[in-house]
N, C-alpha and C positions, 0 to 999 in steps of 0.2 A: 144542303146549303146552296143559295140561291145563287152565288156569285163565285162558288169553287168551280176550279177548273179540274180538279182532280184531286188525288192524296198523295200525299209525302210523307205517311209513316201505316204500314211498317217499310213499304217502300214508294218511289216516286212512281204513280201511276197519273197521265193524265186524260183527262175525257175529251180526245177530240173532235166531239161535237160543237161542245163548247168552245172548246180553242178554236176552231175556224171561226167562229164568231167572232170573235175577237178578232183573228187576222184577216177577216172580212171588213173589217168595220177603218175605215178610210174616208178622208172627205170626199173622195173621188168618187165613191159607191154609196152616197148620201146626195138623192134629188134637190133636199132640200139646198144643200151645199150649193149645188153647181152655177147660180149666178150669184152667188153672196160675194161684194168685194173682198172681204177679208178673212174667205172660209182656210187658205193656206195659216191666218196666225193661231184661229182658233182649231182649228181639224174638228169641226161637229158638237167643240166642248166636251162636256161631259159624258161619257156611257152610263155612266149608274143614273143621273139624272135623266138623261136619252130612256131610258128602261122604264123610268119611275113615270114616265110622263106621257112618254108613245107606246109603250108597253115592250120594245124592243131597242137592245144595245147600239143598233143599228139607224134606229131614230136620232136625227139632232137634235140638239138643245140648245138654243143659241142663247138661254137667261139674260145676263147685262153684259153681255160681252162688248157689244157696239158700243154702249153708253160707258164703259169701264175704258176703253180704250180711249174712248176721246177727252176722258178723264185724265188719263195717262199723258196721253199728247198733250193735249194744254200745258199741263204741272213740266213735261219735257221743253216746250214753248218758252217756259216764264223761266227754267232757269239757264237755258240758252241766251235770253234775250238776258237777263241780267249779267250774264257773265260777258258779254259784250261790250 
């Protein structure tokens, strides 16, 4: 299984190869991240996507995050400004 980290029956065993990976995986250890303004709201986005696309968990994904946010901010904008 592509995305286990280990097994939980018959008892918890986990594969920490894989778990470092995951505890690797930080905006702060993603190139891509490092001048992105908004790489602290996102943290790299998605890992499964990160995988599907750079071939590793460790890749970011930055999909419509930008455009999502300012999505966000606007709709925050307009009901600010009306409640004024």
């Amino acid at each position: 299984m592509k995305w286990s980290l280990g097994t939980y029956y018959p008892q918890l065993e986990l594969d920490e190869q894989k778990l470092a990976l995951w505890k690797e995986r930080h905006v702060l250890n993603q190139p891509e991240c490092k001048g992105c303004n908004i790489a602290f709201l996102c943290s790299g986005n998605c890992p499964v996507q990160a995988g599907r696309t750079t071939g590793s968990i460790l890749g970011a994904y930055c999909g419509n995050v930008k455009r999502d946010l300012d999505s966000h901010l606007e709709l925050l904008n307009d009901s600010f400004t009306a409640l004024s």
